[in-house]
C-alpha positions as CSV (number, residue, x, y, z in Angstrom):
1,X,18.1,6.4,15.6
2,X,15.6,9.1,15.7
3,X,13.4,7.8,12.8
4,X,12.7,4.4,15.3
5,X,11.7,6.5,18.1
6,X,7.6,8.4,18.0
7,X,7.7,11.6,18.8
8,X,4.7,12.6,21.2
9,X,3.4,15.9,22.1
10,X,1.6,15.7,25.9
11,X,1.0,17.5,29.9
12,X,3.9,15.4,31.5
13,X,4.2,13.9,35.0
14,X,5.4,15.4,37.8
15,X,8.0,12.7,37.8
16,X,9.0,13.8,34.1
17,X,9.0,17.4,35.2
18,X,11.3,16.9,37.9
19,X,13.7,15.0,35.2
20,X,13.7,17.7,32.9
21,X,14.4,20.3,35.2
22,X,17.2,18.3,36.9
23,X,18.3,18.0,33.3
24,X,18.5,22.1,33.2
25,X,20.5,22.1,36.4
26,X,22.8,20.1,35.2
27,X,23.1,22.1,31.9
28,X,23.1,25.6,32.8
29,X,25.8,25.6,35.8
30,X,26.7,29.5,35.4
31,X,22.9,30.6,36.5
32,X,22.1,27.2,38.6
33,X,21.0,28.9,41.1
34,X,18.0,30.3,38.8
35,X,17.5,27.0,37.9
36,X,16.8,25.8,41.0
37,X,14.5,28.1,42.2
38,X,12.5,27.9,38.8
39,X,12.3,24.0,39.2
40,X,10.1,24.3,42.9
41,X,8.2,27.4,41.3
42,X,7.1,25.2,38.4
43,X,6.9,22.2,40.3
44,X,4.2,24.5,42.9
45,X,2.8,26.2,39.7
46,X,1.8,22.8,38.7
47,X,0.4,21.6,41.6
48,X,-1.6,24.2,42.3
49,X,-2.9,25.0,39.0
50,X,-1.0,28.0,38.0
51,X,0.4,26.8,34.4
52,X,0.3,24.3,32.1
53,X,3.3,22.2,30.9
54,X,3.8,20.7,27.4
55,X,6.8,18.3,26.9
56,X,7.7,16.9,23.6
57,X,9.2,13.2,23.8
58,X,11.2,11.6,21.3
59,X,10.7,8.1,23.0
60,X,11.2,8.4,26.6
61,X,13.6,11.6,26.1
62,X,12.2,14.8,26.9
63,X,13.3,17.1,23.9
64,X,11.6,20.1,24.1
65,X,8.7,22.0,26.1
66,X,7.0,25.2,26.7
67,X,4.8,26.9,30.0
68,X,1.7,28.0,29.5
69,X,1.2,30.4,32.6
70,X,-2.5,30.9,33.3
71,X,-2.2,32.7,37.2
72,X,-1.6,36.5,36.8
73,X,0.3,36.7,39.9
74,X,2.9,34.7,38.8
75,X,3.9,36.6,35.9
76,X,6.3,39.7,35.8
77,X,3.9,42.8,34.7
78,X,1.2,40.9,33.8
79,X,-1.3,42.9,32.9
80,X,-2.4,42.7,29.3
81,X,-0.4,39.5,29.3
82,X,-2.5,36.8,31.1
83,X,-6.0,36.4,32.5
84,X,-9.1,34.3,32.1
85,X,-9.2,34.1,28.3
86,X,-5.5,35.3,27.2
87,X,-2.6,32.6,28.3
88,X,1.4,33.5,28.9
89,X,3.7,31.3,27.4
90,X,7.4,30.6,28.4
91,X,10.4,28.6,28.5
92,X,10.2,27.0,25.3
93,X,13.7,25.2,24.7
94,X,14.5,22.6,22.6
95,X,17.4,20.6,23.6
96,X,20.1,21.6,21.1
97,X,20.9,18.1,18.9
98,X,16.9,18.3,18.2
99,X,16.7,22.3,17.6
100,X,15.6,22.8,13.8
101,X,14.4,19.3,13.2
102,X,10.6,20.9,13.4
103,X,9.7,19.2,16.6
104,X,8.9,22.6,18.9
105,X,7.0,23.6,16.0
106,X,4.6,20.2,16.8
107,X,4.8,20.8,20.5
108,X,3.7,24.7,20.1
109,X,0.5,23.3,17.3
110,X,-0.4,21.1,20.1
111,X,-0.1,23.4,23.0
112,X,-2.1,26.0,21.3
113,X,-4.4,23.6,19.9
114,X,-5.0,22.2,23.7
115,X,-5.2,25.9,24.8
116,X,-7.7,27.2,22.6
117,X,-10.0,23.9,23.9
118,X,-9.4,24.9,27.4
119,X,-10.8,28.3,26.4
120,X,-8.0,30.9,25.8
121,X,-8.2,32.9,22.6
122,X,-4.7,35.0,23.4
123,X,-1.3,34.1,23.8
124,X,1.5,36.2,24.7
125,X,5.0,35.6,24.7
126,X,8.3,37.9,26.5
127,X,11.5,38.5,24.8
128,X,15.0,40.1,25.5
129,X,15.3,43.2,22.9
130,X,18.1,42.1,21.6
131,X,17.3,38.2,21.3
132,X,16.5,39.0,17.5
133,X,17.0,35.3,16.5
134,X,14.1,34.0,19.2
135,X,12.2,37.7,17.8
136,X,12.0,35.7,14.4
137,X,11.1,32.3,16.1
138,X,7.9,34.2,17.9
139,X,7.3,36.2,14.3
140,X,6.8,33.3,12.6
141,X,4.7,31.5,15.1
142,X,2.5,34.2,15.2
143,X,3.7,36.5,18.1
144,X,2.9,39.6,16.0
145,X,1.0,42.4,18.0
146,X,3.3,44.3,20.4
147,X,1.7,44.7,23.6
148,X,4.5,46.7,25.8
149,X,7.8,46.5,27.3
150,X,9.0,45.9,30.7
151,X,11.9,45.0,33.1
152,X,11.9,41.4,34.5
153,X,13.9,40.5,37.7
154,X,16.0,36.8,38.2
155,X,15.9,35.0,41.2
156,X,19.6,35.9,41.7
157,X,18.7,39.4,41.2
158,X,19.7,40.2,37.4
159,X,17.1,42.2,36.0
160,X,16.6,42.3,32.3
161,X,14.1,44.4,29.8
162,X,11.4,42.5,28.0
163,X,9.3,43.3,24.8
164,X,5.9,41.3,25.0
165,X,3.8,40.3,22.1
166,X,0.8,38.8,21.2
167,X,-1.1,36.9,18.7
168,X,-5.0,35.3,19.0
169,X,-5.3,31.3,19.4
């Protein structure tokens, strides 16, 4: 019963990280091994200040979430995409029985809403060329300005081309 459970936007626990990621793992078995080397590079991001996490929690289940990565040497090519007053976002996912409902579209209000306080006034966003669906996703929240395009590299070695946009906070 959705309806009887709040939905809450906040920074999780490294406890809830560690659940959600283990909740990737388990989901994506084709590129686990990506998986699992994102999950300690978050988990160290975190720790050491490097990003930002937003989780959105229907209840106790995590349901959707997005990265805001504030360390440039973190990021693939990021010049012109992160530094002290512009902010990288990533991973935003929704987990699929909650996609459409208009719950990332809370989570993303409050994470830019909790980003602008902490003093960013840019966000940019990466996208696969041909992702045109996610294209209209970043579109309508505001990912308009196109910044430059790049190649990205997996963990596992796949490398992929990236368009990277931007829009003000």
């Amino acid at each position: 019963m959705e309806r009887d459970r709040p939905f809450v936007c906040r920074i999780p626990t490294e406890e809830e990280i560690c659940r959600k990621w283990d909740y990737e793992i388990s989901h994506n078995e084709e590129s686990r091994e990506n998986w699992v080397v994102w999950k300690k590079e978050t988990l160290e991001n975190v720790r050491k200040g490097r990003c930002i996490l937003y989780y959105g929690f229907l209840g106790d289940e995590i349901i959707c979430e997005a990265t805001a990565m504030t360390c440039p040497e973190k990021v693939q090519n990021s010049q012109g995409l992160v530094d002290g007053s512009t902010v990288y976002l990533a991973a935003f996912r929704t987990n699929e029985g909650y996609r459409g409902k208009g719950y990332f579209s809370k989570l993303f209000r409050y994470m830019t809403a909790d980003l602008k306080k902490k003093g960013f006034s840019k966000a940019t966003v990466g996208v696969e060329p041909e992702e045109q669906r996610n294209k209209q996703i970043y579109r309508h929240y505001g990912f308009t300005d196109f910044l430059k395009q790049g190649r990205e590299t997996y963990p596992d070695g796949t490398v992929i081309d990236v368009e990277y946009y931007a829009m003000d906070l």
